[in-house]
N, C-alpha and C positions, 0 to 999 in steps of 0.2 A: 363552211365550218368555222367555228367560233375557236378562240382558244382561250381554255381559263386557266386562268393562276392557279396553282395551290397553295391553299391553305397553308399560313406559319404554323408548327406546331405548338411553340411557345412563342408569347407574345414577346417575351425579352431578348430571344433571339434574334429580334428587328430593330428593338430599341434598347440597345445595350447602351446609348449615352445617359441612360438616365440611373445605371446601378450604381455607382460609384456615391448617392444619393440615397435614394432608396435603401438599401443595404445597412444603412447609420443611424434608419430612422432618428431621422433629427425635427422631419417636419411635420408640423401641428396636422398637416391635412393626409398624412400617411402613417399615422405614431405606431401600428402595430402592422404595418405592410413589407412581407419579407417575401422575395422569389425564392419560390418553390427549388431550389439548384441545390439536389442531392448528391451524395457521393456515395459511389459502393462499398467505398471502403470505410465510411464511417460506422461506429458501433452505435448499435441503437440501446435501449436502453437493459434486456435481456441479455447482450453480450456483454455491455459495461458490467453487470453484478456475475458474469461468470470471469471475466479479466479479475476484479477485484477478489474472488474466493480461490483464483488460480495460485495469486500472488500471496494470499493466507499460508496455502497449501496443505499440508496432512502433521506439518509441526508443531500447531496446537493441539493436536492429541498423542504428539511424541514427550514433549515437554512441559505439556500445565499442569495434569491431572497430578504429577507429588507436588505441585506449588499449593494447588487451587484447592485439594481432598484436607489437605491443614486448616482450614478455616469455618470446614463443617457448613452449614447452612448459611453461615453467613457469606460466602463465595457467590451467591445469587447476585447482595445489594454491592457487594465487590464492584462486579463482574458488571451490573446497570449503571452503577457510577462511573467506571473510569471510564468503559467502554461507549458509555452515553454522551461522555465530553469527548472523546475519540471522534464520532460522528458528529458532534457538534462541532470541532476544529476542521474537518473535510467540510461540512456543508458554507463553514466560513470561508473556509480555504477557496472554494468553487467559486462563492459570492464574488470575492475579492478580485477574480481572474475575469472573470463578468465586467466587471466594473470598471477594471483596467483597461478591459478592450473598448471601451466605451468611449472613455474618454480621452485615449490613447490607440487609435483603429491601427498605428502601425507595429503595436505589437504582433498583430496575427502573422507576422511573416517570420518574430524569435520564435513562434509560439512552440515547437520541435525542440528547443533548446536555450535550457534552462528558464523555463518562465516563472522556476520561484523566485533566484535570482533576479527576475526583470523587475517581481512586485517589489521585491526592496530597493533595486534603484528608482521607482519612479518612485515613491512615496518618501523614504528618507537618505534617500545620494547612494553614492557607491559605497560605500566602506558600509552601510548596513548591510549593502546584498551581499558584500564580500563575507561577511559574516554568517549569513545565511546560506550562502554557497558551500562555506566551510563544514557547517552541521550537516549540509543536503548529501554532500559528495562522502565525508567521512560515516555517516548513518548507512548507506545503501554501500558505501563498498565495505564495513565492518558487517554488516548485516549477513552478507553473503557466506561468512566465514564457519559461524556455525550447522549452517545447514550443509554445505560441504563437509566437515566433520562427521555430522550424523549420517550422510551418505556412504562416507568412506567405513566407519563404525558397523550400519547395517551389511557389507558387502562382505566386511571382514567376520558378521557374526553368521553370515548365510554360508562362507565356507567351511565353516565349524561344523557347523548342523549338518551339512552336504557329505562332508569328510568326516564324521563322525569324532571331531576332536581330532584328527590325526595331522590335518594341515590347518596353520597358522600363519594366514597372509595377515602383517599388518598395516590398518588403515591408512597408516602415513605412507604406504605404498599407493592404495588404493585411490589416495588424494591426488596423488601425479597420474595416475589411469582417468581418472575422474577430470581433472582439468586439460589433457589432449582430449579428451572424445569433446568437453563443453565448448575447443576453441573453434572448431567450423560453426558451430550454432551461434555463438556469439556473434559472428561475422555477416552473417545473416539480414538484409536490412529488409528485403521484400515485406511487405503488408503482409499480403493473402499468406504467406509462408509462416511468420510470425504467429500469424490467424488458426493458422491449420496447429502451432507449434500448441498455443493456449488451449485450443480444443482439446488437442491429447491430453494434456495435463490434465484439463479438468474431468476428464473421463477415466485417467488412471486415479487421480482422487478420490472419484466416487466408488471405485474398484477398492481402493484402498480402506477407508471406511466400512464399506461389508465387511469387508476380511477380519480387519480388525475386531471390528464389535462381535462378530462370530468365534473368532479364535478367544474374545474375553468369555463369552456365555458358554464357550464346551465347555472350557476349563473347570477339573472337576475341584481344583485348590477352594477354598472356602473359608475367610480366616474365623475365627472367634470374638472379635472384636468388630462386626457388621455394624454397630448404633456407633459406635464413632466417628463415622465418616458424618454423622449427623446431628451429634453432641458437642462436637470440636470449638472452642472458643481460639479466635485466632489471635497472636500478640502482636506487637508495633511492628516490630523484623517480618509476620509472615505477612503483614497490608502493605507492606515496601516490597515486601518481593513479588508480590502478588503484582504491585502496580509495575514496577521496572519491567517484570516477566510479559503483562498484559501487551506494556507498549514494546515491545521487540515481538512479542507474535502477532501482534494484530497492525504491522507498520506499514500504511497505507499513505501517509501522506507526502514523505521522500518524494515518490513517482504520481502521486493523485494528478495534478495538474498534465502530465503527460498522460493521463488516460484522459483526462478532460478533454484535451485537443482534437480527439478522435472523435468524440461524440459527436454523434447526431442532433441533440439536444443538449448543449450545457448545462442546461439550469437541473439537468435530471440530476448530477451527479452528488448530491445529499441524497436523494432520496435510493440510490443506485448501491453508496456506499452504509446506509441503514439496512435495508433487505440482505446486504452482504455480510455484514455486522452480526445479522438477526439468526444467517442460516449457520453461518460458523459459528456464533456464540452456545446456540443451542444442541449442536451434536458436540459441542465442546464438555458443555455441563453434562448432558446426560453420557456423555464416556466416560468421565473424570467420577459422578456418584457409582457407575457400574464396577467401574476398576476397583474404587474404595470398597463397595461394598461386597468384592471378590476376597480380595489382598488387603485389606485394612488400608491405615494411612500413610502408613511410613514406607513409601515408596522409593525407589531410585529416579534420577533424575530423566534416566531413559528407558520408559516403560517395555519397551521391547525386551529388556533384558531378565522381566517377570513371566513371559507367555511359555511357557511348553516347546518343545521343539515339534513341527510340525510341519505338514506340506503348507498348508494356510499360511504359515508364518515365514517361511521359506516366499515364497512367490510375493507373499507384504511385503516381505525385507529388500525386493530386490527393484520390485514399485515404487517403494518409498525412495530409492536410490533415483531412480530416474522422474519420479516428481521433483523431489527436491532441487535436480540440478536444472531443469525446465522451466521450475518457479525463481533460481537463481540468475537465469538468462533474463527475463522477463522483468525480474524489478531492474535488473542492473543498467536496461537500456537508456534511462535518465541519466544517468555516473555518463556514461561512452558521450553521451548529446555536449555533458558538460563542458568534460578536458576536449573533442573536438570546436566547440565555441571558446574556449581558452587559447587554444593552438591555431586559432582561423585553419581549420581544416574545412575545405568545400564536403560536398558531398560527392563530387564527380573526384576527388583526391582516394581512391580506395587503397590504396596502398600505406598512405600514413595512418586510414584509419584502421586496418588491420596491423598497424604495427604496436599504436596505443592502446588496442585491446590486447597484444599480446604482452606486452608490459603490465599491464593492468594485471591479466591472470596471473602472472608469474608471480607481481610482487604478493597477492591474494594464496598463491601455494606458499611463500615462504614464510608470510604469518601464519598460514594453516598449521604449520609444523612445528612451531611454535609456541602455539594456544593448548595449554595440560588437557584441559575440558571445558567444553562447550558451556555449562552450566552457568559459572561464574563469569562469563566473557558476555553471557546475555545479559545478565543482570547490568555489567558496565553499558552497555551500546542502548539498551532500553530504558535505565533511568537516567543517564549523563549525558546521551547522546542525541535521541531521540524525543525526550520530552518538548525541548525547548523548539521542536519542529510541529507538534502538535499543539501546544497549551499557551505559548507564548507569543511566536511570531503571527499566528494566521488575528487574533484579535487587535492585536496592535497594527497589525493594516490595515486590516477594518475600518477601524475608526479614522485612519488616514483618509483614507480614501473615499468615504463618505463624503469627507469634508472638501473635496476635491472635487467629487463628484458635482455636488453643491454648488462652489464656483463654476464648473463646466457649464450647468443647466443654467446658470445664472447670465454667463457669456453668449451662451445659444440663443438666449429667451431676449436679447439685446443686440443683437446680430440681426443684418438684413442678408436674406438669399434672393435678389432679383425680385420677381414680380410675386411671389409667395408669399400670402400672408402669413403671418404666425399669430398662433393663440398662444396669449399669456397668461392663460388657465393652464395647459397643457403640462403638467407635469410626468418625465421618462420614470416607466417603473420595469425593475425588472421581474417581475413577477411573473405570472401566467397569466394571462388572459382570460375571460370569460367562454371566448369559445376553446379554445386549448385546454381548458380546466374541465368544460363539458366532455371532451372528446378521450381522458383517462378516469379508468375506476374512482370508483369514490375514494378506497382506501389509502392512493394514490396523491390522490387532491387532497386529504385529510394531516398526510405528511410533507404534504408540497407547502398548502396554510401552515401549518404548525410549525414546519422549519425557519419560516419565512417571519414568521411572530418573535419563536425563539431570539432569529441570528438579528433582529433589529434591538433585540429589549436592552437599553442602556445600563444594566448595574449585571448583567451573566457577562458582557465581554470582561471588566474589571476583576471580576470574580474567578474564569479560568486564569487571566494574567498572573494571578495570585496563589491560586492554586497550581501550577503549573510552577512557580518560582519558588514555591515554599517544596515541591517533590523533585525539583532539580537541584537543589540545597540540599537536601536531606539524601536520596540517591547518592549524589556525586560524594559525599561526605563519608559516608560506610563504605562506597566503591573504592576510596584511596587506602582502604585494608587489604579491599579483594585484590587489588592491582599490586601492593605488597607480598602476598600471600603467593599468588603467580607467580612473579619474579622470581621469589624465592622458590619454589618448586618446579626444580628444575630437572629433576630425574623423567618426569610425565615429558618432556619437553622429545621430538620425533626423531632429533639429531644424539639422543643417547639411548635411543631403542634400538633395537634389531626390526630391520623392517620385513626379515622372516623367521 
């Protein structure tokens, strides 16, 4: 009897001295050879564009449609414009982290914690990233503030309805109910849990949306004024609010990078956050002309407070509470990565890190009580806060790092590895490849070229830099009224209400 070996089933699990190589492609005779070593936990490119509509959530059809119904038809080229450089600062944003790891492979072990911070230390020192850390941390934990509000708002107006007017719990009650139930989930670090946490959300989202668009079409209200949602010419004030408003509901780049890390594919995550862009932006608009052409224009700023009292609206009101707090766990996880990487908390240290989340919440409930209305606290966090996250930083590394890039290939292409020839033809792209381009939809590939055209063309980086500094000037500038305005009104303020 003979005895035979068996079979490896992967060949790298024999010759594991060669990954550390391979992995970097750096060499002319291997330039697009990558082992096949998947993770289950990795998101592929269907669950990256339901992470990114989770973290949207059902708030842009809470709070755009009396922004967006002001502008009449011209809310469309709004709505293409900002929203189009919105995905074009994520597909930069993505490039950038690409790049970084390139020529820097020991990022991938910050890459969990804070890795927009990392792009501004490697390209312009620390006190850039410290700057950029400041807008990352203060955008995602002010962020959180208004949707906790409208949660508390919806809980307080489902009692009404329930109790027929008789009982009056208010919301500043419902904000401390609201932040003990959010503190075990925050705590939470497991994947598959976090995984299973997004799924629900985005399943009560799409619950959500029925309901609502059904409870807008019974309704038997009808205004007089139906061709003005469509005649409306907008003024300078409603393209500023429009845009502040855009970039606080659609704030995707805070946390982009930490959905990147998960992915299966990197390079998907422009075309991941376009289709995301595409499905919110479009039940966003056809909600916002329904509602106008129900109710006219002049709407309040929380459209819930227009529907009917109703079972429909009852069970939305109480959805939208536990969306909202689901998609507030969810962005928040970048904020928790940050102040633990500032505190050198391990991750085997679970007890400090449940401590700086409880900190974290608490001091999140006592701004909440705080804040008169939601309305005007977006408009600050969205144009003042926020912009210079999307429109400013991610092209200015760009170009950094291009140029860095550049030197790197140039050290490589000069550089001897032992007995390995190198081709000095060989130039790294990060692109797709020919057969990986064959292997997705054309409409796919179509966005994948097009991106890739865009994020290289020398005179659009210059051009958001610009525009991006000319709307964080102009925002920030009207916002030091709103912020007067607040201050001074102080009666709305949750410490001189009655909280029943």
């Amino acid at each position: 009897m003979y005895r035979t070996t068996p079979k490896p089933r992967n060949l790298f699990q024999r010759h594991n001295d060669q990954l550390p190589f391979t992995r970097q492609t750096r060499f002319s005779a291997l330039p697009n050879f990558m082992p096949n070593l998947r993770n289950s936990d990795e998101l592929n490119f269907c669950n990256t564009v339901a992470y990114i509509v989770n973290i949207f959530g059902v708030f842009p059809l809470i709070g755009l449609p009396s922004v967006l119904v002001k502008c009449g038809l011209y809310t469309i080229l709004i709505m293409v414009v900002i929203c189009g450089l919105q995905i074009l600062g994520a597909g930069i944003l993505g490039k950038c982290w690409i790049i970084a790891e390139k020529i820097k492979p020991e990022l991938t072990s910050h890459v969990q914690r804070s890795a927009y911070v990392s792009l501004g230390d490697i390209t312009y020192g620390y006190y850039f990233g410290a700057v950029i850390g400041f807008f990352q941390n203060l955008c995602i934990f002010l962020s959180c503030i208004p949707g906790l509000l409208v949660a508390g708002i919806c809980l307080q107006i489902f009692v009404q309805q329930v109790s027929s007017g008789t009982v009056n719990i208010s919301f500043c009650f419902w904000l401390l109910i609201l932040c003990l139930v959010m503190y075990p989930l925050i705590c939470i670090d497991s994947i598959r849990k976090k995984r299973l946490m997004i799924d629900v959300s985005l399943t009560i989202t799409i619950i959500i949306m029925i309901l609502l668009f059904y409870a807008v079409i019974s309704s038997n209200f009808l205004t007089t004024q139906t061709s003005a949602v469509f005649t409306t010419s907008p003024s300078a004030i409603n393209i500023l609010t429009v845009y502040s408003v855009l970039l606080f509901q659609f704030n995707l780049h805070p946390t982009l990078l930490t959905i990147q890390s998960g992915m299966r594919n990197k390079a998907e995550i422009g075309s991941a956050s376009f289709q995301a862009f595409l499905v919110s932006g479009i039940i966003t608009l056809i909600f916002t002309y329904l509602i106008g052409y129900k109710f006219g224009i002049r709407l309040p700023r929380n459209i819930l407070e227009l529907l009917p009292s109703s079972v429909i609206l009852q069970i939305s009101l109480l959805l939208i509470s536990v969306q909202l707090c689901l998609s507030n766990i969810t962005a928040s996880s970048a904020l928790f990565h940050n102040f633990e990487k500032y505190f050198d908390i391990l991750k085997e240290e679970r007890c400090k890190k449940y401590l700086i989340r409880l900190v974290l919440l608490l001091i999140l409930f006592i701004i909440s009580e705080f804040v008169p209305n939601f309305d005007d606290f977006i408009l600050i966090v969205g144009g003042t806060i926020t912009s210079p996250l999307v429109f400013i930083f991610p092209p200015i590394l760009l170009i950094k790092l291009k140029k860095m890039e550049k030197r790197y290939e140039n050290s490589v292409i000069h550089s001897q590895y032992g007995s390995i020839p190198l081709d000095l033809n060989f130039k790294y792209s990060n692109e797709p490849t020919e057969e990986q381009q064959t292997q997705c939809s054309k409409i796919k590939r179509y966005f994948l070229n097009g991106g890739a055209r865009i994020q290289n063309s020398s005179t659009l980086l210059p051009f958001m830099v610009i525009f991006g500094v000319i709307g964080f000037i102009w925002s920030t500038y009207l916002n030091l009224f709103e912020v007067r305005i607040m201050l001074l009104n102080t009666t709305a303020f949750c410490f001189r209400l009655s909280w029943f």
